[in-house]
C-alpha positions as CSV (number, residue, x, y, z in Angstrom):
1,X,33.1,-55.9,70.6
2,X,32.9,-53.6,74.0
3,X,34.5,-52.4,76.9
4,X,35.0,-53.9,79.7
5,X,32.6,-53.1,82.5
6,X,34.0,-49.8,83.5
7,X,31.3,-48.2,86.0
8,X,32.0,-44.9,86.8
9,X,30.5,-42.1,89.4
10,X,30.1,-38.0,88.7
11,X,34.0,-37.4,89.7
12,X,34.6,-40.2,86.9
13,X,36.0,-42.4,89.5
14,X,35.5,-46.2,88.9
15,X,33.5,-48.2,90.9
16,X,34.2,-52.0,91.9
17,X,31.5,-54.2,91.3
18,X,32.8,-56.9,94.1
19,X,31.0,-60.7,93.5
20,X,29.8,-60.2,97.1
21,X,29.8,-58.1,100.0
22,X,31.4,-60.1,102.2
23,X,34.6,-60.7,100.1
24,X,36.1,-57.2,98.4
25,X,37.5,-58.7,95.5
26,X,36.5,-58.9,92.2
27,X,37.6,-60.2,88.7
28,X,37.0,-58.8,85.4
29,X,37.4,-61.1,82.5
30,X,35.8,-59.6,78.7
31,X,34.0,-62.7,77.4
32,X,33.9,-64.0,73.9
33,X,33.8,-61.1,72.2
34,X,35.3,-58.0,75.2
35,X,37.9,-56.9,73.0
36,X,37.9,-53.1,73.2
37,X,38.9,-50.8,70.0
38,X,38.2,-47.1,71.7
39,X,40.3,-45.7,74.9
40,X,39.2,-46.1,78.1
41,X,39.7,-42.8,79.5
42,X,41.7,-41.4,82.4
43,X,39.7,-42.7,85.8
44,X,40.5,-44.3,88.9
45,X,39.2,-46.5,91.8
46,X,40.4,-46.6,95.4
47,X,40.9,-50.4,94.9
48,X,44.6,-52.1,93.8
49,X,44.5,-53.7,90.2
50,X,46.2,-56.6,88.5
51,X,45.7,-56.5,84.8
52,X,46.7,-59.0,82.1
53,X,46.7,-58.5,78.1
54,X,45.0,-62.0,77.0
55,X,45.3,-60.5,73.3
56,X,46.8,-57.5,71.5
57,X,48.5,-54.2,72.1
58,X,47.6,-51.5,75.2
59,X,49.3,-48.5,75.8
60,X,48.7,-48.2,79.9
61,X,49.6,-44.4,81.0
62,X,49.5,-42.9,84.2
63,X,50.8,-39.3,85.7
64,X,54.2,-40.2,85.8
65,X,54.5,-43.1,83.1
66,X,53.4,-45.3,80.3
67,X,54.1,-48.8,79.2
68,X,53.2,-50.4,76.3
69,X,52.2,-53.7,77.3
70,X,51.7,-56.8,74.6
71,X,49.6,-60.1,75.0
72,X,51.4,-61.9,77.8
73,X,52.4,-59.2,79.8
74,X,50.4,-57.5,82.8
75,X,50.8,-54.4,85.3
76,X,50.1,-53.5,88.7
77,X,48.0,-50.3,89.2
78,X,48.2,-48.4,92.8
79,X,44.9,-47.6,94.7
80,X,43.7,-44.1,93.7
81,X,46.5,-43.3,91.0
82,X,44.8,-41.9,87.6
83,X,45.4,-44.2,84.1
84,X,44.3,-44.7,80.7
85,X,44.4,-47.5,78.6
86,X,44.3,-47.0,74.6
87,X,44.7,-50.1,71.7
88,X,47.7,-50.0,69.9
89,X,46.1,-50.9,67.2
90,X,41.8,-50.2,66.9
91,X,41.5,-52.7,64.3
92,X,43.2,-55.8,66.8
93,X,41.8,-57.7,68.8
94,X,42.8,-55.9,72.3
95,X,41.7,-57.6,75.3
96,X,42.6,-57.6,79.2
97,X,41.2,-59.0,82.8
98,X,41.9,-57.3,85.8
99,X,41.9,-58.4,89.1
100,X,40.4,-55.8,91.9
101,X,40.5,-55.9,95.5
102,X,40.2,-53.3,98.7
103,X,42.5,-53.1,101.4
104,X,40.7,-55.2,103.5
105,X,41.1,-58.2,101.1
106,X,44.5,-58.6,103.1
107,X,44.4,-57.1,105.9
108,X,40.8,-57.9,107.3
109,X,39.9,-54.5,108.7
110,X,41.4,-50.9,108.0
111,X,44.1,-50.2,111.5
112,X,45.0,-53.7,111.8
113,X,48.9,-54.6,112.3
114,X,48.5,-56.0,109.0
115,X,47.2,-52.9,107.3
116,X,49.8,-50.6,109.1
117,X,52.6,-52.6,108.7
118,X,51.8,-53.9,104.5
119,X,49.1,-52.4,103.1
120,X,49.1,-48.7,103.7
121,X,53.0,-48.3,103.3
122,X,52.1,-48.8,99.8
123,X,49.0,-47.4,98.6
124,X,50.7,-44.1,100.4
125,X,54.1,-44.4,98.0
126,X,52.4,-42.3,95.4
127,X,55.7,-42.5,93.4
128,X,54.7,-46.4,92.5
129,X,51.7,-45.6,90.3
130,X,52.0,-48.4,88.2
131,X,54.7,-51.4,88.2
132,X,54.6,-53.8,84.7
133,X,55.2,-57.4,84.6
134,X,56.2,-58.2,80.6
135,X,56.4,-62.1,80.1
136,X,59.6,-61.9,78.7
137,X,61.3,-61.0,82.1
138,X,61.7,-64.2,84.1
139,X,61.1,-62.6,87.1
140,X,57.9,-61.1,86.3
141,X,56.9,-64.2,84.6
142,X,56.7,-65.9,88.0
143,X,54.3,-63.4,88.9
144,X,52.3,-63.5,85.8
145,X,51.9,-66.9,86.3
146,X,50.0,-66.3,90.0
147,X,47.9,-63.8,88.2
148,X,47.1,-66.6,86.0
149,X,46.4,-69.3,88.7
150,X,43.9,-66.6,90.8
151,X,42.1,-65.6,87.6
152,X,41.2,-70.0,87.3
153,X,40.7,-69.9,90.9
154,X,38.0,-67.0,90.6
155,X,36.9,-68.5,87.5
156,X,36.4,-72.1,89.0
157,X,35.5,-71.0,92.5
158,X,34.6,-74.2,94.9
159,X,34.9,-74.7,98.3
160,X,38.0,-72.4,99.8
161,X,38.6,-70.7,96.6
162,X,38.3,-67.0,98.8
163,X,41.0,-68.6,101.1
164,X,43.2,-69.8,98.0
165,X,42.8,-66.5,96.5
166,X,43.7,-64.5,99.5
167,X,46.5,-66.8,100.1
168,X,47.5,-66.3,96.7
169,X,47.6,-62.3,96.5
170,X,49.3,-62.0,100.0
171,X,52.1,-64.1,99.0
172,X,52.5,-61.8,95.5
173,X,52.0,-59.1,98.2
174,X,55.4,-59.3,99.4
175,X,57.0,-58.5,95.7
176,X,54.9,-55.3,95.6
177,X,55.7,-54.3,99.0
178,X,59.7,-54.8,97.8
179,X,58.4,-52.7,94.6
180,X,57.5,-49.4,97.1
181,X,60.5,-49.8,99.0
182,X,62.4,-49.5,96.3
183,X,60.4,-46.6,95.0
184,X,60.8,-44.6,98.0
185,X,64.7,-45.3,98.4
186,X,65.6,-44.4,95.1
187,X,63.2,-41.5,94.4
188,X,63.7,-39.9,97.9
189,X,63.4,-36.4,96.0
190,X,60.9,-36.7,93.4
191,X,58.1,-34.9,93.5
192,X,54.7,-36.8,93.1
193,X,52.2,-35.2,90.6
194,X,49.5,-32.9,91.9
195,X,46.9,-35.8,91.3
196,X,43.9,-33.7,93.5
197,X,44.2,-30.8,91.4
198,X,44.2,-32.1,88.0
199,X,41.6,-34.5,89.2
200,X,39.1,-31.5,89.9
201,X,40.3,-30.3,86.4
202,X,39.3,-33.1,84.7
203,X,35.6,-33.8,86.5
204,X,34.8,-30.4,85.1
205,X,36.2,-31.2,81.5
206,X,33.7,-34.6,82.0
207,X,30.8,-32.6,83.0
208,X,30.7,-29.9,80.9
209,X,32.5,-31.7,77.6
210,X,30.2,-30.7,75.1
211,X,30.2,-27.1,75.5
212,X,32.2,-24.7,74.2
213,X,35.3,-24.4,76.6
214,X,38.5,-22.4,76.7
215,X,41.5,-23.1,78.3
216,X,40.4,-19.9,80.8
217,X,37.1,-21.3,81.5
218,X,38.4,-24.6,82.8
219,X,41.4,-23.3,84.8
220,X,39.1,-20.7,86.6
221,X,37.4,-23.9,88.4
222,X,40.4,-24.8,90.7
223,X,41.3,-21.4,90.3
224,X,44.7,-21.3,88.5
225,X,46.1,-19.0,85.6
226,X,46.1,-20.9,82.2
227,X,49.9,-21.1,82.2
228,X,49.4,-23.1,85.7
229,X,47.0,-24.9,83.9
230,X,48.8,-26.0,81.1
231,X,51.8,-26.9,83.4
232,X,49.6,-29.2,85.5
233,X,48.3,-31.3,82.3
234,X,51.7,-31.2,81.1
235,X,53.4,-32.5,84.5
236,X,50.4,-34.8,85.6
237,X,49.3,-36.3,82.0
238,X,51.6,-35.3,79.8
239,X,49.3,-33.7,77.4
240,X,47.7,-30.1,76.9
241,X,44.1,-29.2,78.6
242,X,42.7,-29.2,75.3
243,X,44.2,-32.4,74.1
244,X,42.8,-34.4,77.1
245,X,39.4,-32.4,76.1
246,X,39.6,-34.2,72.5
247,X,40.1,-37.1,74.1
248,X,37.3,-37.4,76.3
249,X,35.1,-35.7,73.5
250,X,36.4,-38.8,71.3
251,X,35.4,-41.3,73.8
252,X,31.8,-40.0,73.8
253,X,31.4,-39.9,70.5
254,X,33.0,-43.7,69.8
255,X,30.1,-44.7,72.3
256,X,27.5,-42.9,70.5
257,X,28.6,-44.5,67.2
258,X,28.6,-48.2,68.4
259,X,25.7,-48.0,70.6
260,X,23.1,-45.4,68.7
261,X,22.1,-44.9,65.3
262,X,22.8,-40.8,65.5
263,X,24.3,-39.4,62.1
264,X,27.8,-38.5,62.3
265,X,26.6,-35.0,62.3
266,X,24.6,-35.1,65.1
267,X,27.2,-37.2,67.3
268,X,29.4,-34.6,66.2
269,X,27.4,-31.6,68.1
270,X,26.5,-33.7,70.7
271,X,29.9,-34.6,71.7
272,X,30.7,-30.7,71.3
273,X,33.2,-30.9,67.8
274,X,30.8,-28.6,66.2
275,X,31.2,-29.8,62.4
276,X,31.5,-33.1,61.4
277,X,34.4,-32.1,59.4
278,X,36.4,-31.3,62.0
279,X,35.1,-34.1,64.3
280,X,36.5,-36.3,61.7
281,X,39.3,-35.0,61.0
282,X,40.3,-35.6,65.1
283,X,39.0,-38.7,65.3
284,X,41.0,-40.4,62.3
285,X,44.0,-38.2,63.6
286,X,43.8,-40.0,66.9
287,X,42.5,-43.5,65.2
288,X,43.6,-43.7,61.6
289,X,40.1,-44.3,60.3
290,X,36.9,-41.8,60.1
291,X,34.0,-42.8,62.3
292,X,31.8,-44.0,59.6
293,X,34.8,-46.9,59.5
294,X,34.9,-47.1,62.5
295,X,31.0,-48.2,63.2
296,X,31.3,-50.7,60.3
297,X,34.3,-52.0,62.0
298,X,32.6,-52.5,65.7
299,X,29.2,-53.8,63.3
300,X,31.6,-56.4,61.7
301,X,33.0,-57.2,64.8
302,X,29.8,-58.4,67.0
303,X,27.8,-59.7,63.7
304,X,30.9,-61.4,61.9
């Protein structure tokens, strides 16, 4: 069992591993065994993403929503917009692919009439962060069902296949163009969340995790008061400063327990809990098992 490739830089900001430089696009599929039983945490990537569940639950969030998303279903992820994707269930079998690609994939070159006129209308509606596509819905099931076809055209490759894919995706382009029009007419006064701020928030939070931090300490890096600090968490996440904290903390330590042999105790310190009895009681608050289950359950799950 493990996660997806998820490569990310110092500002936790995922990087796109595209098959080659000449065409910025990229799939992701989790092979035999890329089911994923910890979260992975809040991110993001300047690229646009198509995911599908191919098994399982996942709870996608991002600053302004969440969808709970079942095999079957999929979701469209802006460029840039912050999300986090946690198993229903951490004893299922979760699993998803994602396809990846730049704005260039469609337009050719950043300025072009194609850009201007398609691309950049929507990667600037910040109010369409995220847009599902559950198989149930006939319409989205159309569009499921190109996802489909470009994941066994990436798959099979052959001659054309980067004309066929672009083809593809420009085609489905149109739909999410319609998605940000709609967006922007009918949320003319929404605020979008302050997505720079808490960003800066949260790449402190990564860097200094396992130290001992106060709610002070981390809203004196923008600098903001702790009630402002709270209220951006609240508005952009939906959770507190020290929930998201737990969170990340969790992550780290889930990592440590499938890919070390560290005691529980030391993963605990490490990941800055400070007991083991309080690091447990977190982590089987947040995954409804201890994490001495939950190594036997990732052990079980590559050595069946």
């Amino acid at each position: 069992m493990q996660l997806l490739p998820i490569h990310m830089d110092d500002h936790q900001k995922e990087t796109i591993r595209f098959r080659s430089t000449l065409l910025s696009y990229s799939f992701y599929t989790p092979g035999p065994k890329g089911s994923f039983c910890g979260d992975i945490p809040w991110h993001w990537h300047d690229e646009f993403e198509f995911g599908c569940v191919l098994g399982g639950g996942v709870l996608y969030k991002t600053s302004l929503s969440e969808y709970v998303l079942r095999e079957g279903d999929g979701i469209f992820i802006n460029s840039g917009v912050l999300h986090y994707l946690h198993p229903l269930n951490p004893t299922e079998n979760a699993q998803i692919s994602s396809h990846f690609f730049d704005k260039t994939f469609l337009s050719g070159a950043p300025g072009s009439v194609f850009d201007l006129k398609y691309i950049t209308p929507v990667q600037e509606t910040r109010l369409l962060d995220a847009y599902p596509l559950y198989r149930s819905c006939a319409q989205s099931r159309q569009f499921l069902d190109q996802l489909k076809e470009a994941s066994q055209i990436s798959s099979q490759g052959g001659p054309f296949y980067e004309l066929r894919l672009r083809s593809l995706f420009s085609g489905m382009w149109e739909t999410v163009y319609d998605w940000a029009l709609k967006k922007r007419s009918h949320n003319a006064d929404t605020v979008p969340p302050d997505n720079e701020r808490i960003k800066q928030l949260l790449i402190f939070i990564q860097s200094h995790y396992s130290e001992r931090l106060s709610i002070a300490r981390i809203a004196a890096q923008i600098p903001i008061s702790e009630r402002e600090c709270y209220r951006l968490f609240k508005n952009s996440l939906g959770i507190s400063p020290i929930d998201y904290l737990n969170s990340f903390r969790l992550q780290k330590a889930m990592e440590l327990l499938t890919s070390t042999r560290q005691s529980i105790v030391d993963i605990a310190m490490e990941t800055g809990f400070n007991s083991s009895s309080y690091f447990g009681k977190i982590f089987k608050q947040y995954y409804q098992m201890t994490p001495k289950q939950y190594r036997t359950f990732c052990q079980t799950a590559r050595h069946p």
